[in-house]
Every structure is written in C-alpha cells, then in structure tokens.
C-alpha positions in Angstrom: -6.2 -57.0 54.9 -4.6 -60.0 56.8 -2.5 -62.5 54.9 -5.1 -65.0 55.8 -7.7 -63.2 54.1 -5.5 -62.2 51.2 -4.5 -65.9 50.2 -8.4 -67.2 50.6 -9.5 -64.3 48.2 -6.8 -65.4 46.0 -8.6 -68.5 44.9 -11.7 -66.8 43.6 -11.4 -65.2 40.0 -15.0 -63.6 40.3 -14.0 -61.2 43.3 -12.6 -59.3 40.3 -16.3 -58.0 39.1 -16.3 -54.5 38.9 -20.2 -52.1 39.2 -19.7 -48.6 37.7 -16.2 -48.7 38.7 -16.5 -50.0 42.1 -15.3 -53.2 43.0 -17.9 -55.6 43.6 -18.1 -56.6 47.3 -20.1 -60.1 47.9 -22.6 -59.7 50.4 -25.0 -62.5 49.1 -23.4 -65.6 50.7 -26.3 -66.7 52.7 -28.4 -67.0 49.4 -25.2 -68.9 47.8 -21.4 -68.2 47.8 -18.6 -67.9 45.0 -16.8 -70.5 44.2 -12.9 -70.8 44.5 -10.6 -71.8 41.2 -10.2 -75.6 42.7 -14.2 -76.3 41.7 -14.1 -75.1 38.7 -11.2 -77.3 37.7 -12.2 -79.9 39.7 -16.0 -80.0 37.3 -13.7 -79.1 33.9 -11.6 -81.9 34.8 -14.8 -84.5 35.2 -15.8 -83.2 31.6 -12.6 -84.3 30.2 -11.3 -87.2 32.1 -15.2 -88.8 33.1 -18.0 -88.0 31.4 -20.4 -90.3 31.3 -23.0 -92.3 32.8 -23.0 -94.4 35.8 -21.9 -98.7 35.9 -20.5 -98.9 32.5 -17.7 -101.4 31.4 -15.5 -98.2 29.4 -12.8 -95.6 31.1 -14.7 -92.7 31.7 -18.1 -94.8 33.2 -15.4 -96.1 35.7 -14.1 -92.7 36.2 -17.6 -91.6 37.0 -18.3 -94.3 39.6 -14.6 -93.8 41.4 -15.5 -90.1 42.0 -18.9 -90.8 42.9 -18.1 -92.7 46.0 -14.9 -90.5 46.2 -17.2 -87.3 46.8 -19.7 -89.5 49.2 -16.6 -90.0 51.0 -15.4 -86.8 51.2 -19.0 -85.5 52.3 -19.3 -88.2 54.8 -16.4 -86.7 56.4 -17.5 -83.2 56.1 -20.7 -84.0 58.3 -19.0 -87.1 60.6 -21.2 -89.4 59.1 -20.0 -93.0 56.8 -20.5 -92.3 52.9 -23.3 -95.1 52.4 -25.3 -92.4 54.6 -24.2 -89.7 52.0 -27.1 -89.3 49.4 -26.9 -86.4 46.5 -29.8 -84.5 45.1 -30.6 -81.4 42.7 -30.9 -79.1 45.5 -32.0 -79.1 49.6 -35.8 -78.6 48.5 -36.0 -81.4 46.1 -34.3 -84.1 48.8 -36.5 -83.1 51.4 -39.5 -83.4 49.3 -38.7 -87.2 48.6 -37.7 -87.4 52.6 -41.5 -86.2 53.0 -43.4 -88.5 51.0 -41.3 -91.2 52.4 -41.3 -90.6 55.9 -45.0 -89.9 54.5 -45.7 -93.4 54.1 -44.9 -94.5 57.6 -47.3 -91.9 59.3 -51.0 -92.5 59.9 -54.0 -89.4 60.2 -54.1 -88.1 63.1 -50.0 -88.2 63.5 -48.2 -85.3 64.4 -45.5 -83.6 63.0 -43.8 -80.7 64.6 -42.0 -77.8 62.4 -41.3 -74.1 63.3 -41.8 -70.6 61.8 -38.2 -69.6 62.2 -37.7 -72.1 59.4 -37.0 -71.3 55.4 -39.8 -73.2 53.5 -38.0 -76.0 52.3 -38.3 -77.2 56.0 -41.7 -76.6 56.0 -43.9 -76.6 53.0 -42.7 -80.4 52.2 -43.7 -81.3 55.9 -47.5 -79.1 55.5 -47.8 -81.2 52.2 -48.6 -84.2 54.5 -51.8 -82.7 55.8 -53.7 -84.0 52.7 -53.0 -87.9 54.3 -54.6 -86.6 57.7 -50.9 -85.8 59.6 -51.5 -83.2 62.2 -48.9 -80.5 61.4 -47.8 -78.3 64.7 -46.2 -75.2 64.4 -43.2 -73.8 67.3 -43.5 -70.1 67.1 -40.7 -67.6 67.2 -40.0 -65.1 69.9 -40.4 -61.3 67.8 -38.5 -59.3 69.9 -35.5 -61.5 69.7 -36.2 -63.8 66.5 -35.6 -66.4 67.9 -37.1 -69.7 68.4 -39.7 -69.9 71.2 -38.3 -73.0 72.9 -40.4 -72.9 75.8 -43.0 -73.3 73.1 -41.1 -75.9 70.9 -41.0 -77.9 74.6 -44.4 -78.0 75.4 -45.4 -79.2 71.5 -43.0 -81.9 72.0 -45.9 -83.5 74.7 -48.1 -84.1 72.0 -45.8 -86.7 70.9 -45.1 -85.9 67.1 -43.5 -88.5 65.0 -41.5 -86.4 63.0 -39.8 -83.2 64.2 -38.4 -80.9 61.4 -36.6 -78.1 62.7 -33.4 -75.7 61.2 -30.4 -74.9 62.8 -30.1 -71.6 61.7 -32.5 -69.0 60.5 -31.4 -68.1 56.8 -32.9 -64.8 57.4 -31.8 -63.3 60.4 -29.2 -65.9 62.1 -30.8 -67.2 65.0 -29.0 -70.5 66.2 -31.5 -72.6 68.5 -30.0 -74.7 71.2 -30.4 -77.6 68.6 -28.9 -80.3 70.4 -31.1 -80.2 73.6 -34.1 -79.8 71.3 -33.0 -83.2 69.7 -32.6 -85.0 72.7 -35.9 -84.1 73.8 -37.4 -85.2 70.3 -35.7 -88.3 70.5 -36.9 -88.9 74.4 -40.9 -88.7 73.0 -40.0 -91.3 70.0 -39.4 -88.8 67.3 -37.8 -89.0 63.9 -35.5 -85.8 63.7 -35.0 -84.0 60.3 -32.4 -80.9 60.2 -31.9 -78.2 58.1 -28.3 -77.1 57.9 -28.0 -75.0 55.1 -27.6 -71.9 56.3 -25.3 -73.5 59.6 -23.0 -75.1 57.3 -20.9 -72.7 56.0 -20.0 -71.1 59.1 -19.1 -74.2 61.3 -18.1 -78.0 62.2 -21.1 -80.1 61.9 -21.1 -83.9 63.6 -24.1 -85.3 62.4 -23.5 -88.3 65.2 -22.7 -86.3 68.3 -25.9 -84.2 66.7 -28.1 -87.4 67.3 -30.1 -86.4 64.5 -31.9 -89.1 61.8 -31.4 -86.9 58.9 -29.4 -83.6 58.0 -29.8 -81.5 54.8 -27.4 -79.1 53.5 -26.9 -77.6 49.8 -23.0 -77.2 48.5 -23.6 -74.0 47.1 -23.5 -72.6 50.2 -20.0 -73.6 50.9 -18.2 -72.9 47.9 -19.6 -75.5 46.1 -21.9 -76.2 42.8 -25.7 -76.1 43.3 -25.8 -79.7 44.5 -28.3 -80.5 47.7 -26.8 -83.2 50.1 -28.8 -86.0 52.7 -27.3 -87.7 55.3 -29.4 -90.4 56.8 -28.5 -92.0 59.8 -28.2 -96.2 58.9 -30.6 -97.8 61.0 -33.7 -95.5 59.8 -32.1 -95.1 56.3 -31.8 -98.7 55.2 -36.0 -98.5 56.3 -37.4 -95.5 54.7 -40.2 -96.3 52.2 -38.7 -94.1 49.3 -40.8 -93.8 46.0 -38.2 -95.2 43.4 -38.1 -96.6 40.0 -37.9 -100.5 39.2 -34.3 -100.0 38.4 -33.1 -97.9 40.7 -30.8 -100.2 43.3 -32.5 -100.5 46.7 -29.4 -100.3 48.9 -28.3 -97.1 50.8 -28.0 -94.2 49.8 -28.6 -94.7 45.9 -32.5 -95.5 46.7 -33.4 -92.0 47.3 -31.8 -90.6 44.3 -33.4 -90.7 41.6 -32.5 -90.1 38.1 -28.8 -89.6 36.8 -27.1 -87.4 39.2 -25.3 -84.1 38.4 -21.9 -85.8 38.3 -19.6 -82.8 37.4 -21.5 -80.5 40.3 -20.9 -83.5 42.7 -17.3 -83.8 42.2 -17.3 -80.0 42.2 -18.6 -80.7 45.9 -15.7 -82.6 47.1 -13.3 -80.1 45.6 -15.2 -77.6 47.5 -14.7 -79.4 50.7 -10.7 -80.3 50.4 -11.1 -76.5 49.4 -12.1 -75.3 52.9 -9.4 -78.0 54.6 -6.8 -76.1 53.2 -7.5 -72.8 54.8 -6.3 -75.0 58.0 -2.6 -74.5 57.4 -2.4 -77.6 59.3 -1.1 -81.3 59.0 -3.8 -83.5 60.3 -6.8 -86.1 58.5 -9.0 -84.2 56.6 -11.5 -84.2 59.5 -9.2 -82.4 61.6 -8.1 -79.9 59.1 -12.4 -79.4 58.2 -12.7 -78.7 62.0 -9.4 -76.4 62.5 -10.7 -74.4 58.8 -14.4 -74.1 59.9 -12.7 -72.4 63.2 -10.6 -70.0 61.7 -13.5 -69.1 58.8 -16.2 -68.4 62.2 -13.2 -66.0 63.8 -12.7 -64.1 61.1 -16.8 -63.9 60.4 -17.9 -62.9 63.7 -15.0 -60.1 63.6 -15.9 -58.7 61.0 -19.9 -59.1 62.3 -19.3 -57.6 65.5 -18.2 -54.1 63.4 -21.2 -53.9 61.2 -23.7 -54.9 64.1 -22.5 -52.2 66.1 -21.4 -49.8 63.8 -25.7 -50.3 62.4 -26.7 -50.7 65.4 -25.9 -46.4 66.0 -27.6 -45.5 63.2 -30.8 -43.4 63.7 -32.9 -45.0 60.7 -31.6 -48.4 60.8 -33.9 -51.2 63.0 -31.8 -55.0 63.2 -33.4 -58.0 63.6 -32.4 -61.0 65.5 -30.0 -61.5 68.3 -26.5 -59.4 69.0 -23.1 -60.8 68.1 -23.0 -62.1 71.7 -26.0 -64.5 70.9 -24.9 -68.2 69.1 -25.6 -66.9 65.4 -24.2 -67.3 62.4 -22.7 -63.9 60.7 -25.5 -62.5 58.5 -27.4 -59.7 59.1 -31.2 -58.3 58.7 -32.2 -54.9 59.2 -35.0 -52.3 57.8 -34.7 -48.8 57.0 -36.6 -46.2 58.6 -37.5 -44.3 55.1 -36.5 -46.9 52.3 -38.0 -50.6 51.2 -35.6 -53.2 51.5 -35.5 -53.2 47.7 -34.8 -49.7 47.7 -31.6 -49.9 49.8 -30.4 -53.2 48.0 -30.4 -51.4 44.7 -29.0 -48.3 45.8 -26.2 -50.4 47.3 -26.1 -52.2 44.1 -24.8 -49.3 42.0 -21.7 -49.5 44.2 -20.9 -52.6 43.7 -22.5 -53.5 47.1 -24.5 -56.6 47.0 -26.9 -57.8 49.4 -30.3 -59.4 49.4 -33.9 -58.1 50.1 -36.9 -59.8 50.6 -38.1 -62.8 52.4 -35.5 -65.1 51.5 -37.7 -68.0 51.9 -38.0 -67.8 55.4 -41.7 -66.4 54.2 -43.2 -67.3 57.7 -40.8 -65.5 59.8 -41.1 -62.5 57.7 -44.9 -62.8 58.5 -45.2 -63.1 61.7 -42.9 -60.0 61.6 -45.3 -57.8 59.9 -42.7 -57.0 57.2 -43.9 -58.7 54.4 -46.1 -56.0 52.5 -42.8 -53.9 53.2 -41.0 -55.9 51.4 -39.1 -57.7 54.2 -35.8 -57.4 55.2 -32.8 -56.2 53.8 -30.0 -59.1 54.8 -26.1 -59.3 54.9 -24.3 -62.3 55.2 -20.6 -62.5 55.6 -18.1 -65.2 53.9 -14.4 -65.5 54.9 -13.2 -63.6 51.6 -15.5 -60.1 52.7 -12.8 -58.3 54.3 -12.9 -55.2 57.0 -12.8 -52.7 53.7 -15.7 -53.9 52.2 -17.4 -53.7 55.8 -16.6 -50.2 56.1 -17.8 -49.4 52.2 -21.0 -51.1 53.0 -21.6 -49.1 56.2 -20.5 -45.9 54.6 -22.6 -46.4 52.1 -25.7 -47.1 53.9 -24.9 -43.7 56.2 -25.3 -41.8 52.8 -28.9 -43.1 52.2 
C-alpha cells in the first residue's frame, strides 16, 4: 500500500468494519462514500458551538449564519462558481425537482426539452413531469455496444430547438463520460438552457462550472465524502430570473429563493469540511482552488490505476460480460458487469459474506438498464472505486469473483 493511500485511509474510522472476519472492503462509492473523521467533527462541532435557526440576534443563530455563507463559499470554490450561485437542498433529486417546476413556468406546450437515456432518473423523471403542461420531451439514445451516449443522435435532437437540455456527465451505472463540453456549446448555439448532472463526475475530478458554460449544475456531497446534502449552482444572469415556487417569507434574492424550508445546517457545514478534506490530499501550498484541482488529480491517478487492474483482470474471465467503455475511454472508475450463471444479486451477496461490497441493480439509471435488456435479470452488478480502495482489496474482489 503506498503512503499516499495509507494516510487517506487514515482519516476514515469505518474502514475498520469487519464481515465474518474479513475486513470490509468499500466498493459502494458511486451509490455514496464514507466519510473521513474531519465531517464528523466538523457536524459535532455545529451541534455544540451553533445550533440553531437561521437570522437570529443570540450566539449560536450567528454562528449558524457565518457557516452558512462559509460552506457556500467553500462550494462556490469547489465548482468555480461565486457563493450567491451556491444553493443547498435535501438531496440532488429534490433540487432538480424545484429546478423543473421553475424552469416549468417559463416553457409553453409544444416546447421541447431534450434529456437522454444514459441518464439516472433524477435527470429525467423531473424533466418527463413537464409533459402534463404540454412540453414536448425528446429522448438522446445510448449507443449499446459501447454505453455510451449516441451523440450523433444527441446532435440531430438539438435541430429541433429545445429550450431546456438536461443531460449527465457521467453515467452512474456504467461510467460513460460524454464529450459534455461540445454538447453544451451546441445547446447554447440553438438558445438552450443547459442543466447538468454531476453527481457521479464529481468525486473523481475538477469541475469549472464557468469554463463548463453550463446554466445549472447538480451534485450531492455524499458522494465526495460528505453528508447527504444535494448542492445547485445556477449561473447569475438566469438564476436571479427563475420563477421558483417559494413561500411569502422566504427572501427572494439569490440563492436562498430556491431553498425552501430550514436547511440541514450541521450536513451543510459537514460539506465544507468534506471539501477542505479533499484539498488536503494535495500536499501542496496553494489557494484552496489550486490545492481542489492538484487533490482531484492525484485521487483520478490512483482510481484509474487501480481500474485499469480490475477491467483487465475481468475482462479474462470466461463468465464475466462488462459494460461500458475500456479504461482507455474518458470514464470515471466504476464498473458494471453480469455473470454468465449468477443474478447480479446473487454475486453481490456472495461477495457480501466477505466483506466485499458492491451494488446490484439498476442503480437508478432505470432507462439504461432497459434499453439493455437487463432489467428482469436484475441488472448489473457495479464497482466503483474511491481513493481509500487499495490494490489488496482489488485483488480480494477479483479472487473472489474467480471462485463463483
């Protein structure tokens, strides 16, 4: 085990789980990671020092407010965005269905909107919600011997003109990174508002929301080491006009006019610990945007290393079939495969009793899994790596799946 990896697994107290005397090994990441010793003190800390609601005239109200706008800031510079563009949510799902009925409101029957079926669902289903106010939704297909996006495809919808194009920038199920930026330069070209999903791409690189070009980005911090918080940048100009559905109280300026209700304070500061968290695997002197960038490198070298292994290494075996592109492709490091004589949910509890965890299923990305024909066999079975999985756990995993 390198030192590198030894000092990140040193921050998280639940890699010590144990499964029938194995140790556990943390497969799961893609459908949420652990979380390092810094968040939880970061949220214990808030419930000692700062508990309590928002705009208050006592201590701990203040408290709350400073690390409110604290954490916005400390998001805004995780995605290269300003922190009045930072809004906070209960999860990725719940924002984008208040982006939807907003965005909603501006859109007339007969009005396109273009989505894909690479995407997870909470990309889509708030988007197909629309159709009951006459919006047209259109539907980029994926290409099923790669699984990948059919961009070809994605082009020619893009001539119908849609007014809002919601599209991911990484599969959640198999990997598959799209050439996002030349999709959103194209979106913009016919007059489109651009929504992105970057859950799944967030954990595994730098994100720069204005050399993106997109209008609005959703990611969930749970994903990155974080507490189950969901996170919307909106780019000014369209932010400061979106139609949101708010209460009379509810201040109207940017961001606070999307969310509604009291926030999960403690889980949002949790955020920013997570976030100063993943600087400090940069080893480097620098502003905390450069040591984000330098971290998020180091975290994709040691994930692709270790991905390269288990892709080939599965890739040799006689009953295993892997979906999506090769470690050559632009993907992020998480992998889906079937087995020739097991369901998915087989394997995943067999691997299970060793302390082996991985996911089965659809994951979410229901569509995909459809158009795959693999969804009355209960999907895929899917691996995703973190940068505290090391190369022992790889070869445990692939042992283990050579003795089903």
């Amino acid at each position: 085990m390198s030192t590198w990896v030894a000092e990140v697994r040193r921050h998280f107290p639940s890699l010590n789980l144990k499964v029938n005397g194995y140790p556990a090994a943390f497969f799961d990441g893609p459908g949420g990671t652990q979380v390092p010793e810094a968040v939880l003190e970061a949220m214990r800390s808030y419930f000692l020092e700062a508990n309590a609601n928002t705009h208050g005239a006592f201590l701990t109200s203040r408290r709350t407010d400073a690390m409110l706008e604290e954490a916005r800031a400390t998001v805004a510079t995780f995605l290269g965005a300003h922190p009045h563009e930072i809004a906070f949510g209960a999860n990725m799902t719940t924002l984008n269905y208040a982006l939807s009925r907003a965005l909603g409101r501006l859109l007339n029957p007969g009005d396109k909107i273009l989505i894909t079926d690479m995407d997870h669902e909470a990309n889509r289903g708030p988007w197909l919600a629309l159709a009951e106010k006459g919006v047209e939704v259109l539907r980029a297909p994926i290409r099923r011997e790669t699984v990948t996006l059919d961009e070809e495809a994605f082009w020619q919808l893009l001539d119908e003109k849609p007014r809002v194009v919601a599209v991911g920038w990484a599969s959640n199920a198999v990997g598959s990174i799209p050439d996002l930026p030349r999709l959103l330069k194209k979106a913009r070209e016919v007059g489109a508002i651009t929504v992105v999903d970057a859950v799944h791409y967030a954990p595994h690189y730098p994100i720069d929301v204005k050399e993106l070009g997109c209008d609005f980005l959703l990611c969930s911090a749970y994903k990155f080491f974080g507490p189950h918080v969901g996170i919307l940048y909106g780019r000014e100009a369209i932010f400061r006009e979106l139609p949101t559905y708010k209460l009379r109280p509810q201040e109207e300026a940017i961001p606070y006019r999307i969310e509604t209700g009291t926030l999960n304070h403690e889980g949002i500061w949790g955020t920013q610990a997570a976030i100063r968290w993943i600087a400090s695997l940069s080893g480097r002197e620098g502003s905390l945007r450069e040591q984000l960038r330098a971290a998020m490198e180091a975290i994709a070298r040691h994930e692709e290393a270790l991905f390269g292994v288990l892709w080939r290494e599965l890739m040799g075996m006689a009953d295993i079939r892997l979906y999506g592109p090769g470690p050559d492709a632009r993907r992020t490091p998480t992998l889906a495969f079937t087995h020739a004589r097991y369901t998915p949910a087989e394997v995943a509890a067999r691997l299970a009793e060793k302390g082996l965890f991985i996911w089965d299923g659809d994951f979410y990305a229901t569509t995909l899994v459809e158009e795959l024909g693999l969804k009355e066999g209960g999907g895929l079975c899917r691996i995703g790596l973190a940068p505290y999985n090391t190369m022992d756990e790889v070869d445990r995993l692939l042992q283990a799946i050579r003795e089903l």
